[in-house]
N, C-alpha and C positions, 0 to 999 in steps of 0.2 A: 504494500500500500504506500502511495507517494504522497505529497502534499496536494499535486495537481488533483486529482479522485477526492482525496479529502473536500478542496474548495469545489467541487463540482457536486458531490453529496450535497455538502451547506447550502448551495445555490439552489437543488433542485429540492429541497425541504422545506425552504423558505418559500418560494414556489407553492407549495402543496403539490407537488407531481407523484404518482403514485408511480414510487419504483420498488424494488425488493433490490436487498444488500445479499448479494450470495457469497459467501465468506467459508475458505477453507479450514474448518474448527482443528482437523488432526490429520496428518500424514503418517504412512508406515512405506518404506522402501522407497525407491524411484517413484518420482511423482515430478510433474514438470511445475508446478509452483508448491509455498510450504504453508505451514498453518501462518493463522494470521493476514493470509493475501484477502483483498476485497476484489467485487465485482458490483457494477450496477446497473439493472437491468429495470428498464420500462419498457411499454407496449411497443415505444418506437424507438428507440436507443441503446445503447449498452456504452457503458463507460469502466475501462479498465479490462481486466484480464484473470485468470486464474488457471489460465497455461494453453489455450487454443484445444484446437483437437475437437474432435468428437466428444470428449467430455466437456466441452466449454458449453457445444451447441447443445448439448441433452440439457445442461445445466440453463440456460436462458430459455429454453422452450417448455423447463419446468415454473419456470420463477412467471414467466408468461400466462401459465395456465394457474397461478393461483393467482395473480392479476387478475385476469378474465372472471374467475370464480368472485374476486372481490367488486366489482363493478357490479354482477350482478345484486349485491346484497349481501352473500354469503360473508362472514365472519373470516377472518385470517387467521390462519392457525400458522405458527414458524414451523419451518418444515425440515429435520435434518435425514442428508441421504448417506448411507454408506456404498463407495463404489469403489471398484476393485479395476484396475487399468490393464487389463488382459482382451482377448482377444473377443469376447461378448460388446465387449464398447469400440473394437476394431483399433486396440492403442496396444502398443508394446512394451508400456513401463515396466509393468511389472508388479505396480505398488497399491497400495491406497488410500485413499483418503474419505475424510467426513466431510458434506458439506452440511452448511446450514443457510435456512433461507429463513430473512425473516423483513417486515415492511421495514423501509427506508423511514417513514415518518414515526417510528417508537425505536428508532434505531441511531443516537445523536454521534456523529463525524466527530465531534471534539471530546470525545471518551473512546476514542479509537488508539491502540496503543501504535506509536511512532517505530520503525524498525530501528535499531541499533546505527547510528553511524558508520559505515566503511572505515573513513578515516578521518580526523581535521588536517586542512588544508588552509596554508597562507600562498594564495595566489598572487607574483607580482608582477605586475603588468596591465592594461584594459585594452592592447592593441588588436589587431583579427585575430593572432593565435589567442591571445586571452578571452577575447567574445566566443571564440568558438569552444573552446574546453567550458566554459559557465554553460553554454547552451546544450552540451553534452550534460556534464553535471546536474542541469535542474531537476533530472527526473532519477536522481541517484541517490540515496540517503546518506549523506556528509554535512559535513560541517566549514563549510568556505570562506574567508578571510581574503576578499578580492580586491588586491591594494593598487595605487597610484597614485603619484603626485598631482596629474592633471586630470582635476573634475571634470573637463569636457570630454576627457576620452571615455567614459563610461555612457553607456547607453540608456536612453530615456525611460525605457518600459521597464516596468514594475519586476523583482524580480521574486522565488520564491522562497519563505522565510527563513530558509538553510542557507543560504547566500548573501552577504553581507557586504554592502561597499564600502571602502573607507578611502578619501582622498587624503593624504598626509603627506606633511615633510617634516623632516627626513623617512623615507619610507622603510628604510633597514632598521630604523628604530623598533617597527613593530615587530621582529623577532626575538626579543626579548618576550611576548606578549603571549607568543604559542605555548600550549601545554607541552608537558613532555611528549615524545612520541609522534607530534605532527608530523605532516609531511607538508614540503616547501617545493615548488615550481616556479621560478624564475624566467621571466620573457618582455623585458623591459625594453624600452626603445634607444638604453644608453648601457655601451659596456662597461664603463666607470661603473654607473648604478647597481648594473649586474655585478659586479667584482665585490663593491661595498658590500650587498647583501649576501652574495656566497663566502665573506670571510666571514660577516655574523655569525649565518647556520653555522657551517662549518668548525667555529669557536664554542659551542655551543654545545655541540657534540650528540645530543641526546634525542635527535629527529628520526623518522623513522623510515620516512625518503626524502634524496632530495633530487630534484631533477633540476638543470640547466638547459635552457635551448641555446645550440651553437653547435659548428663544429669541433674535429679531434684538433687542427690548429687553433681554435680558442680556446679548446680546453688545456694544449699543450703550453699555451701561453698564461693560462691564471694561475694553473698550477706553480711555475713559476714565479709569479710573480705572488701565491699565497706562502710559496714555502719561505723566502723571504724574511714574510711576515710575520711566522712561525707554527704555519700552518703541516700539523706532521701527517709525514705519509698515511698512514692506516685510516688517517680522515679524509686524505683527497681522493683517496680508493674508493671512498663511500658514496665519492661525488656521482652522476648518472649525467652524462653530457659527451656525446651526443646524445638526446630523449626519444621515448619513442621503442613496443619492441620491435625487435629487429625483424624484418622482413616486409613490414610496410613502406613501399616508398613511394616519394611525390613532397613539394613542400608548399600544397596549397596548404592555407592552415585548419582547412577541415578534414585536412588527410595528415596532418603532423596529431593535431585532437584525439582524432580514434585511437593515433599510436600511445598518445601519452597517457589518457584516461587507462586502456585498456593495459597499460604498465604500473599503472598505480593502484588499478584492482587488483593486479597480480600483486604487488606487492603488500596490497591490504590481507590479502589472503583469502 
């Protein structure tokens, strides 16, 4: 469950829209979503997901049919189903799950539990690579810290409440600011700027990735100029520059994005 599904619940409650919340109560084995996923299903809609398939459509064509039952009159009863992802539902999982169905309007979006963060993240930068990683990001459960000195380079439309803009100077300041463990991605529009903040992390010690955009001659060059500064090897080992896994390539920055979100889930585990 994301925030987006969240605010579209609230919307459609406020509304009076008669939908049903079909929500995966328990999982056993392979299952293509886990407990806890939402799904929201009206006569003419569906918002969000609880893993596609044949089990999705059975599941909205049920939640459909206590809809209809409730239009006429009849009373709502929550409905939970147990189904098995074997060859009767034409799915190959293997596994099972509960679902539960029950009306969207006795059902409030803000008693809905949040999944666990991936990771926190101090993003520095607001140039296209950085628009494009946020707009990956909004539908990811993290914690974002999206920094820059210049307020105009951040984008006008609203973002979601896991994403936090902050225009500040000095902007290396704010790493002091991260808990232990974050992870830091630098994409600044000045190498000075980039070098100040990767000697920060890097001093710091205690992040849990840190990525640089640039190449192996920018990296072969900060290194340098961190060791210097008294930055010791087994921490510039730690450094991740060039970003990105390896085998994606292209350097629009919506093909750099895929590489580096999809390297910091890896690294979120």
């Amino acid at each position: 469950m994301n925030e987006a599904l969240r605010a579209t619940a609230r919307a459609w409650r406020a509304a009076g829209r008669a939908a049903v919340v079909v929500q995966v109560l328990a999982h056993r084995g392979s299952v293509p979503r886990e407990a806890g996923t939402r799904m929201l299903v009206a006569l003419d809609a569906v918002a969000g997901t609880i893993g596609g398939g044949h089990l999705e459509l059975q599941a909205i064509a049920d939640a459909r049919a206590l809809l209809a039952r409730l239009a006429t009159g009849e009373a709502f009863v929550p409905l939970r189903r147990q189904v098995a992802l074997g060859p009767s539902l034409g799915q190959c999982c293997g596994g099972a799950l509960d679902l539960g169905f029950t009306l969207l309007a006795a059902d409030d979006p803000q008693a809905w539990a949040a999944p666990p963060p991936r990771f926190t993240l101090q993003l520095y930068g607001a140039g296209h690579v950085g628009r494009a990683v946020v707009r990956l990001l909004a539908g990811i459960p993290c914690h974002v810290s999206w920094i820059d000195e210049r307020e105009a380079e951040f984008p006008r439309e609203p973002l979601p409440p896991h994403i936090e803009r902050l225009a500040v100077e000095p902007v290396e300041a704010e790493v002091t600011a991260a808990p232990p463990g974050a992870f830091f991605l630098v994409l600044t529009h000045s190498h000075e700027l980039d070098l100040a903040i990767t000697r920060e992390v890097l001093a710091r010690g205690d992040f849990g990735w840190f990525g640089l955009i640039g190449s192996r001659t920018k990296r072969a060059r900060f290194e340098h100029r961190l060791r210097e500064r008294g930055i010791a090897d087994e921490r510039l080992a730690r450094l991740v520059c060039p970003i990105g896994v390896p085998g994606i390539t292209g350097k629009e920055p919506e093909v750099i994005a895929v590489a580096v979100v999809a390297q910091m889930l890896q690294a979120a585990g």
